[in-house]
C-alpha positions, -999 to +999 in steps of 0.1 A: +322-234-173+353-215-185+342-216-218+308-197-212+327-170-194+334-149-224+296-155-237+283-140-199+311-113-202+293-099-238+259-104-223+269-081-194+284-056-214+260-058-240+228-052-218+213-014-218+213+004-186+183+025-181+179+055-181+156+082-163+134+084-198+129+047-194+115+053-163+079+046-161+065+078-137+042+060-105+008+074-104-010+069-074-048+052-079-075+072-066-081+054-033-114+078-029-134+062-058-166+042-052-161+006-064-190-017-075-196-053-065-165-076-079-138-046-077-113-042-055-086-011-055-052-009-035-023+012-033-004+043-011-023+069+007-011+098-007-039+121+006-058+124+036-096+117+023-081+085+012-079+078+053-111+069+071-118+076+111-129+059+140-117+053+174-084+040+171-078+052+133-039+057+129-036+053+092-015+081+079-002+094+047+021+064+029+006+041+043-017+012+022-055+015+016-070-015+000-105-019-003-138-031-019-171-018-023-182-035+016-151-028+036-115-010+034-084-016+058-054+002+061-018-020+060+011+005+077+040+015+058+073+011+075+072+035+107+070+049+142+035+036+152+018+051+184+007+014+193+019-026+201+037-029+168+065-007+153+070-023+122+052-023+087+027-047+075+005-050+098-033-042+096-038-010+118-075+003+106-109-018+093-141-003+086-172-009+062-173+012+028-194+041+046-209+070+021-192+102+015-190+122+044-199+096+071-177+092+103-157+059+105-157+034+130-125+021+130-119+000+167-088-022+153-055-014+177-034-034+155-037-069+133+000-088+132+010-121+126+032-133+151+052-164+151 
């Protein structure tokens, strides 16, 4: 063991710490786009048309959108929620894929896996 200590010492030191131009900027999907049959999109809201409505609809900005080309659900973030569970992960909208412009029909409280 002692005898590797001085090979893991030069791999430490050796080893290039990044730097902000090795950073790889995050660019949001669209979560807007219409997908076809087979495709499936997810990511972070990061702009309210990305949000569908309904009853109970409480997805906000930050929150996850994933979603197909026959129904979306939105996952919440880690945050305050109005409802039964405060915590991230859960599943707190569901809807079909509904054309541009039509009103959701979201009637999902909140989805959580409890133990």
């Amino acid at each position: 063991m002692f005898k590797l200590m001085p090979i893991l010492l030069l791999v430490l030191v050796g080893c290039k710490k990044a730097t902000s131009d090795d950073e790889v900027p995050y660019s949001a999907p669209d979560l807007t786009v219409v997908l076809g049959a087979g495709e499936v999109l997810a990511g972070v809201v990061v702009d309210e048309e990305s949000l569908f409505g309904g009853i109970s609809a409480e997805g906000q900005l930050g929150d996850f959108k994933i979603y197909n080309d026959r129904a979306q659900f939105i996952v919440q973030a880690v945050r305050e929620s109005s409802y039964y569970v405060e915590l991230g992960g859960g599943v707190i909208d569901a809807d079909a894929v509904r054309p541009p412009g039509e009103l959701g029909r979201d009637r999902v409280d909140d989805l959580v896996a409890t133990f």
